[in-house]
C-alpha positions in Angstrom: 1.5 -110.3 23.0 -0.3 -107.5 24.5 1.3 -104.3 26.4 0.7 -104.0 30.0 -1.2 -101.1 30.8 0.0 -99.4 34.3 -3.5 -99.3 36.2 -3.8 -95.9 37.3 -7.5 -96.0 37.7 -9.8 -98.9 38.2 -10.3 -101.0 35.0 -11.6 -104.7 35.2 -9.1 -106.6 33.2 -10.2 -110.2 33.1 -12.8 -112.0 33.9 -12.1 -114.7 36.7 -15.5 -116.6 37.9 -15.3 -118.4 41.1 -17.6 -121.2 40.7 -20.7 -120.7 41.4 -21.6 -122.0 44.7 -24.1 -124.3 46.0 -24.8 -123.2 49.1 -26.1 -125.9 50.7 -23.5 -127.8 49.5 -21.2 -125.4 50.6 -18.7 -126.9 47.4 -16.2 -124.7 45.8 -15.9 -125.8 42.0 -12.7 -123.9 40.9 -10.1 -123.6 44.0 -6.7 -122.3 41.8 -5.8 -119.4 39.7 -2.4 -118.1 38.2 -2.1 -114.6 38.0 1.2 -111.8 37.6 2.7 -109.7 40.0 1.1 -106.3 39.1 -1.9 -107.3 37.3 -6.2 -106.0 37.9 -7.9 -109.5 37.8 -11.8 -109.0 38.5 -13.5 -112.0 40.7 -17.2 -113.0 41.1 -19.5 -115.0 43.8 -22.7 -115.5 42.7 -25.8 -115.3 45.0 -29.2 -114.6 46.2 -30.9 -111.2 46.2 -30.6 -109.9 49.3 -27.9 -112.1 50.9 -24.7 -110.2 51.7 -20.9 -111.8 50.5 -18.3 -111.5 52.7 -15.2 -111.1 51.2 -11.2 -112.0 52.7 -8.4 -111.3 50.4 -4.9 -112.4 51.3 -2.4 -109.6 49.3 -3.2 -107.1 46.5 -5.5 -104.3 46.8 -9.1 -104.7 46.4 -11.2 -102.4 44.2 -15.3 -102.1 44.4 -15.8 -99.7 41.3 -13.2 -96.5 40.9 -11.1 -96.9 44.7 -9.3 -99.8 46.5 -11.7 -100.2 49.8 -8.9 -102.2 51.0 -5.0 -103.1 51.0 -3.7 -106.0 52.6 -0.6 -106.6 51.4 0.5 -110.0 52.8 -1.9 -109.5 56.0 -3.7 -112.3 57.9 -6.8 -113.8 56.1 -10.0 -112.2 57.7 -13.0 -110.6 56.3 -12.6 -107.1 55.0 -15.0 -106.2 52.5 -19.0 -107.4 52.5 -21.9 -106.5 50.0 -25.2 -106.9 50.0 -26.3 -108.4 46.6 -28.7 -106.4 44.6 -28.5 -108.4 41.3 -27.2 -111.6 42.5 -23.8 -111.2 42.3 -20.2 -109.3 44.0 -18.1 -108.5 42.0 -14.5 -107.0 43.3 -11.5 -106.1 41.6 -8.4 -107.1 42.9 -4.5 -105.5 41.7 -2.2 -108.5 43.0 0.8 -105.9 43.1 2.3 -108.2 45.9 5.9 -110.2 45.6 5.4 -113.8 43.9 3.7 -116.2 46.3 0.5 -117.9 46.4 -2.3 -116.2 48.2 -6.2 -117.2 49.5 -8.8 -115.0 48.2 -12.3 -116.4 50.5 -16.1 -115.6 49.9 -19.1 -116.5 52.1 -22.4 -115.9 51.9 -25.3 -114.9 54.5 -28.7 -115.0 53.6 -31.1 -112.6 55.3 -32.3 -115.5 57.1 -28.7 -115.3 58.8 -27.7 -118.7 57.1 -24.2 -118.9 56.2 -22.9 -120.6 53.1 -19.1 -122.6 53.3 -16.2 -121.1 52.3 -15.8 -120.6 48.9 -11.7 -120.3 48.6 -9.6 -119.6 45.7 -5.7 -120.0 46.2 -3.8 -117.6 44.0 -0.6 -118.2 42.5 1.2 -114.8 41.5 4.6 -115.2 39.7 6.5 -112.0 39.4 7.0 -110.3 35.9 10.7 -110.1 34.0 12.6 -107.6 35.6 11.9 -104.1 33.7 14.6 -102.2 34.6 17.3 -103.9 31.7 18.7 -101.3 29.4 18.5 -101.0 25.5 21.3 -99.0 23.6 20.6 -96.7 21.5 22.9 -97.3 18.0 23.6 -95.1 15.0 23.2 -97.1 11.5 24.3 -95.8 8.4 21.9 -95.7 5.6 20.9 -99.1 4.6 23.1 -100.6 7.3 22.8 -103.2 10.0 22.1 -102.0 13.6 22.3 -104.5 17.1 20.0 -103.8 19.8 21.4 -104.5 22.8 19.9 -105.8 25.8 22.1 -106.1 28.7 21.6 -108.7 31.7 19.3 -110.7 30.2 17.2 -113.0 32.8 17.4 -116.9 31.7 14.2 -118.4 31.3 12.7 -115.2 29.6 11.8 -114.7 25.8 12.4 -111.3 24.8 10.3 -109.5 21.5 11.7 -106.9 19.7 8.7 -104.4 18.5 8.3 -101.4 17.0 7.3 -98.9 19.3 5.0 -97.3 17.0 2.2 -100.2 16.8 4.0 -103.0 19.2 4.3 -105.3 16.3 7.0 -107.8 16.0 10.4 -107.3 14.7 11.5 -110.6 14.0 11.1 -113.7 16.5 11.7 -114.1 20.1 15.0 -114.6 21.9 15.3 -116.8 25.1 17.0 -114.9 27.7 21.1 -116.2 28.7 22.1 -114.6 31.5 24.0 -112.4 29.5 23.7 -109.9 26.7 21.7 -110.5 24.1 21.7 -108.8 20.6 18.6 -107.5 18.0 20.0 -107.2 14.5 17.2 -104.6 12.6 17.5 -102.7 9.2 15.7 -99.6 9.7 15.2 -97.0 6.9 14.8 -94.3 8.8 15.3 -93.4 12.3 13.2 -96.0 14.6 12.0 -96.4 18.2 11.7 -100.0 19.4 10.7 -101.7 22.5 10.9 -105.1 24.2 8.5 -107.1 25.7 9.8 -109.7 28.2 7.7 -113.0 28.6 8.7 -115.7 31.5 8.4 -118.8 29.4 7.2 -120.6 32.8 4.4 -118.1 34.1 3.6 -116.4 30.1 3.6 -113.5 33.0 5.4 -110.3 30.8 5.8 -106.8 30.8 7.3 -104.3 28.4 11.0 -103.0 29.4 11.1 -99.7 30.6 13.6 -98.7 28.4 13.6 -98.2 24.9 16.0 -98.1 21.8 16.4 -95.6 19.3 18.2 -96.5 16.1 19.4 -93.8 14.2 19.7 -94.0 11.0 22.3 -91.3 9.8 25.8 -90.5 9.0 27.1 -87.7 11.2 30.9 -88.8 11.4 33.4 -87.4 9.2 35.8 -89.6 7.2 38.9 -90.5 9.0 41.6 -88.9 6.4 45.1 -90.5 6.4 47.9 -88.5 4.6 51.4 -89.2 3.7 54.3 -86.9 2.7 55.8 -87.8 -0.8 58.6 -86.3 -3.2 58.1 -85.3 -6.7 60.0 -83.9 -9.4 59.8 -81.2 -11.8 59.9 -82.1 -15.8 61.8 -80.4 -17.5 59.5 -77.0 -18.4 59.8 -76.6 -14.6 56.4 -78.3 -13.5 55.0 -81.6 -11.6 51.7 -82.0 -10.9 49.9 -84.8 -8.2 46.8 -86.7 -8.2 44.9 -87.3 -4.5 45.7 -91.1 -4.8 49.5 -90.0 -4.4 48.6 -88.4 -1.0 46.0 -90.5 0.6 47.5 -93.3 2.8 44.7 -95.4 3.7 41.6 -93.0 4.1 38.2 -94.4 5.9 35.0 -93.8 6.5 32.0 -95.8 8.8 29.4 -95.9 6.1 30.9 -94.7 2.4 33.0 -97.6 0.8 36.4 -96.6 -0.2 36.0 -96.7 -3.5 32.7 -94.2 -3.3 34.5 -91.8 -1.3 35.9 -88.2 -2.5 39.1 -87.2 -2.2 40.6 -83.5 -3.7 43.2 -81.4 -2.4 44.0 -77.6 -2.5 47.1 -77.5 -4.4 47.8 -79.9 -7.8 50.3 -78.2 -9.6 54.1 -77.1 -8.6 56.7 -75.0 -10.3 60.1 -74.2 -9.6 58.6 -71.3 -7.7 57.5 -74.5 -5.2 61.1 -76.1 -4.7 61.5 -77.5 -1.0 58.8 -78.2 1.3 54.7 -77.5 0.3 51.8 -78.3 3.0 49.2 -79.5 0.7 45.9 -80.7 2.5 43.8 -83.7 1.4 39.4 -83.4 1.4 37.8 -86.2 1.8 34.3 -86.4 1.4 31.8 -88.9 2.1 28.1 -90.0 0.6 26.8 -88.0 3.4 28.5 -84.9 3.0 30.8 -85.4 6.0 34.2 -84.2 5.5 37.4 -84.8 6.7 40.9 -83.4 6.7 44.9 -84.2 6.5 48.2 -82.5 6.4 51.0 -83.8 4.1 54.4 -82.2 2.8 54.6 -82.4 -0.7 58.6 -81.9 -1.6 59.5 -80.6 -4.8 63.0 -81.5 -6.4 64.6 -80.0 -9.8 66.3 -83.1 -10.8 66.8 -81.8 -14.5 70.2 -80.7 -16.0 71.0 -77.7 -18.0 71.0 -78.0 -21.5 73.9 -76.5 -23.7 72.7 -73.8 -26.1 74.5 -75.6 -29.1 75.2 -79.1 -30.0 79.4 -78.6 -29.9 81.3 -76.2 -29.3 83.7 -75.0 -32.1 87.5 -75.6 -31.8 89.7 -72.9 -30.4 92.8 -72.9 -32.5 96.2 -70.7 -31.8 100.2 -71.0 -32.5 101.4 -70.7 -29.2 98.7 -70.1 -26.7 95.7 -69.7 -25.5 94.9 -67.1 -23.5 91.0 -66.7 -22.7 88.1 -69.0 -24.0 84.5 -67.3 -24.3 82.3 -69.6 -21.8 79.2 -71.1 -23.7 76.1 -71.0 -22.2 72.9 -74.0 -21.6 69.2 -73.4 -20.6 67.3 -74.8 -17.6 64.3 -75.4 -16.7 64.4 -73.3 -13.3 67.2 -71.2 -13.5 67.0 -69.9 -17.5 70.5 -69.4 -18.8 73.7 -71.0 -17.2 77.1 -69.6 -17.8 79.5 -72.5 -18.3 82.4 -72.6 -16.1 85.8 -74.9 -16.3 88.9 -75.5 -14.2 91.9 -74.6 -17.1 94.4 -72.3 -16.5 95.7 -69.7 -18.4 97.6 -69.7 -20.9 96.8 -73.0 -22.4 99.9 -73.6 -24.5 99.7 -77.4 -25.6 96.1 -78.5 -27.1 93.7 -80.2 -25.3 90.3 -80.8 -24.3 88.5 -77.7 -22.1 85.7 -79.4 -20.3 82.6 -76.8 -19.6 80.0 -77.3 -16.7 76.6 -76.3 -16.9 75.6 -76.2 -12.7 72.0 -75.1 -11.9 70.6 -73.7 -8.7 69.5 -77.2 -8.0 73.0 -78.5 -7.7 72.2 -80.6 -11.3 75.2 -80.2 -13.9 75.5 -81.6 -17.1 79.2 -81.0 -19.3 80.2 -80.0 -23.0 83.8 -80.2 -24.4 86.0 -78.0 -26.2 89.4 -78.5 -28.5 91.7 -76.1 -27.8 94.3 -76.8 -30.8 97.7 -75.2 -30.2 99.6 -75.6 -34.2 103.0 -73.8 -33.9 103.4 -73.3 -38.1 105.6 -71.0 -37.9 109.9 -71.3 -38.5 112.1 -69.1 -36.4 113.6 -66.0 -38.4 117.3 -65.2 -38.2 118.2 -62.0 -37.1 120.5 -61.4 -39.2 119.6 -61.5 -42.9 123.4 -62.7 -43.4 126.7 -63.9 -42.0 129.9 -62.3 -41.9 132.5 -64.7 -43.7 134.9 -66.0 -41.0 138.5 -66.1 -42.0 141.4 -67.6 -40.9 145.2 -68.4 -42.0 144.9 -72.0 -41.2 142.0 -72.8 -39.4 139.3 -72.2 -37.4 138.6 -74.0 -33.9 134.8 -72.0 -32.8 132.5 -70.5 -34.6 129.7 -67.8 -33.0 126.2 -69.1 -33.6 123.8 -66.7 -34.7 121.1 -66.2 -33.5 117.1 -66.3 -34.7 113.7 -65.3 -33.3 110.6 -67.7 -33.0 107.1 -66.9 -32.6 106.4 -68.7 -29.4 109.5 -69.7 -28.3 111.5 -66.5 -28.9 115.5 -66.4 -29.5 116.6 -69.3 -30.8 120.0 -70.3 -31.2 121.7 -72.0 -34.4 123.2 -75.1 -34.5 125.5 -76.7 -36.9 127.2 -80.0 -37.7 130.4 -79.2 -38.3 133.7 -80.7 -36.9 136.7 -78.7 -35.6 139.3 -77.3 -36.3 138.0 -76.2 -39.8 141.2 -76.3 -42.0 139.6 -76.2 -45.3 137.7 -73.4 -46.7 133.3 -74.3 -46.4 130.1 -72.5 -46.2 128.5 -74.0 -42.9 125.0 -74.0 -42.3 122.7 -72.9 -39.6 119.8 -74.5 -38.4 117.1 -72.7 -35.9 114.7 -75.2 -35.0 111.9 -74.3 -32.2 110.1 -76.3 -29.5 107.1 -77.4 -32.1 110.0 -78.4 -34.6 109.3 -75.9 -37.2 113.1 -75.4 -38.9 115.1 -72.3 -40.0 118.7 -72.1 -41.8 121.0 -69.4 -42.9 124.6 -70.3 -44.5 128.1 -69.0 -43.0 131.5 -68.8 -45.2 134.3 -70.3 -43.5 137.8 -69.2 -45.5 141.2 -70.7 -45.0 143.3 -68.5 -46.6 147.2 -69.1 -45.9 149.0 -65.8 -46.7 151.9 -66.1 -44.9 155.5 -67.2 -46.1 157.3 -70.1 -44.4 
């Protein structure tokens, strides 16, 4: 296919030849030609030196060397244009820039003897050209990617050749016009101008589109970053650190794969200095050097208990009570050194078990016992380091106990088992016993001592 060249001065084209003419005979030996709106088509009537042709075209402008003489655009047939024939033949140019139709181009001949040849006729047929004025789009390809050309309204009845613009040389093959849209698929390496050239598959009229398409080839769009918020912990030294695959949520990009993509971020590593709510952001790169951007909230949690500075506590041990402990301590990993607190109060006076709790800044607690072992050992001591004997004539109905002192539970008062009235001289004895059972005794003379006569 060749590119239509827009006449703009005149250039004879092709060479049509009306047959040449017998003049006598007055025959016409070719009577039909096919030509396309817009096109220079060059005609020719032979005759003898001296005679002049007399020329009558029906449409189109006709040229005799660099100017139209004439333009009769759809005018009645009648002679316009004569030449006197100097080398035996006229020769005119004719632009058939006219609507489709057919049209009468006539040539006679006069001799100088005034003889006049028949009418030589010639009925043209012009079909009009694709319609020019359908638009390309002009798409962006990434590297090494597939671009469609798009052609919009296509005529049905056309074929329509993609070409590089460059050297008009095919892209591929033809494709018939629909009605509709059609679509060029190209693979350019580099940034490329094509053009179309429409053909009516009746007429093999065509014309280049006025329009053109420019396929860039080139990534200019940033990545599309996705971010989401997660929640991480601190170990237990106090740190956590993340990886970009924890924040991206789905990242994109129109020409890097996924996988080829890079992704950082401009925080990695938390401490308990970081505890609550971080805005980290996510980079993500792609093979062009496009770059795009996401927010996400990166919550960081202690989640680690306090650990005890010793294995076990030691048993607190006492006779009677217990009246302050000394709190152990534990370690964390935010807060350093915890103070252990418990819920006893004072004074402990029966053993037990003291629970101690370890409660960071984080709200985490962990919990170490203690025996507190209350071991009353100890007897109650009398008060007195003897007895006074008790005496009596006959007998003796009560006896005041003595008394004793004990540790923890403090005066204690004796007990015996005796049975009264005592009527017999004994030694009874005293027992002090306290509320841990730890036992005292101390010995008191009873004397029945009947002096009296009858």
């Amino acid at each position: 296919m060749t590119k239509l060249l827009h006449i703009k001065i005149f250039i004879l084209v092709i060479l049509i030849t009306l047959a040449k003419v017998d003049l006598y005979a007055q025959t016409v030996l070719s009577p039909t030609e096919d030509v396309c709106a817009g096109e220079l088509k060059q005609y020719k009537v032979e005759g003898s030196a001296g005679s002049t042709i007399y020329w009558s075209v029906e449409g189109g402008a006709v040229y005799n060397g660099g100017s139209p003489v004439i333009d009769q655009d759809l005018v009645t047939p009648g002679f316009q244009y004569s030449e006197l024939i100097v080398s035996g033949e006229s020769l005119i140019g004719i632009l058939w820039n006219v609507t489709a139709g057919d049209y009468l181009v006539r040539a006679f001949e006069e001799t100088a003897g005034s003889c006049v040849s028949a009418n030589m006729d010639l009925t043209v047929t012009v079909s009009n050209l694709p319609d020019q004025s359908l638009t390309l789009n002009n798409p962006a390809v990434c590297p090494g990617g597939t671009a469609s050309i798009t052609l919009t309204n296509s005529e049905s009845g056309v074929n329509y050749q993609l070409r590089l613009d460059s050297d008009d040389s095919d892209v591929g093959t033809a494709i018939a016009g629909t009605g509709g849209n059609i679509t060029f698929d190209v693979n350019p390496l580099v940034t490329t101008v094509y053009n179309v050239y429409a053909e009516n598959l009746v007429s093999t009229c065509g014309v280049e589109l006025g329009n053109k398409s420019t396929v860039t080839v080139e990534d200019v769009i940033d990545p599309v970053a996705v971010c989401k918020n997660i929640t991480i912990q601190l170990d237990a030294t106090g740190n956590a650190s993340i990886t970009p695959s924890q924040i991206d949520n789905g990242s994109t990009d129109n020409c890097t794969a996924v996988a080829s993509l890079g992704f950082s971020l401009d925080k990695t590593n938390f401490t308990c200095a970081d505890l609550g709510a971080n805005t980290v952001v996510l980079t993500v790169t792609d093979a062009s050097s496009n770059v795009g951007t996401c927010n996400a909230i990166v919550s960081v949690e202690d989640t680690t208990d306090p650990v005890a500075d010793v294995a076990s506590l030691s048993d607190v041990t006492a006779q009677c009570e217990v009246t302050s402990l000394t709190a152990p301590t534990a370690t964390d990993n935010c807060d350093g050194a915890i103070t252990g607190t418990h819920s006893e109060t004072f004074p402990i006076t029966a053993s037990k078990t003291v629970v101690w709790t370890y409660t960071d800044g984080s709200g985490n607690t962990s919990t170490q016992t203690q025996n507190v072992v209350i071991n009353d050992t100890t007897d109650p001591v009398a008060d007195a380091v003897s007895l006074s004997d008790v005496t009596a004539q006959c007998e003796v109905t009560s006896l005041t106990a003595p008394t004793a002192t004990d540790n923890c539970d403090g005066a204690i008062t004796g007990t015996h088992s005796e049975t009264f009235p005592i009527t017999a001289s004994k030694t009874v004895v005293w027992t002090y016993t306290d509320g841990s059972g730890n036992t005292s005794t101390q010995t008191q003379n009873v004397v029945i001592n009947d002096t009296t006569d009858p």
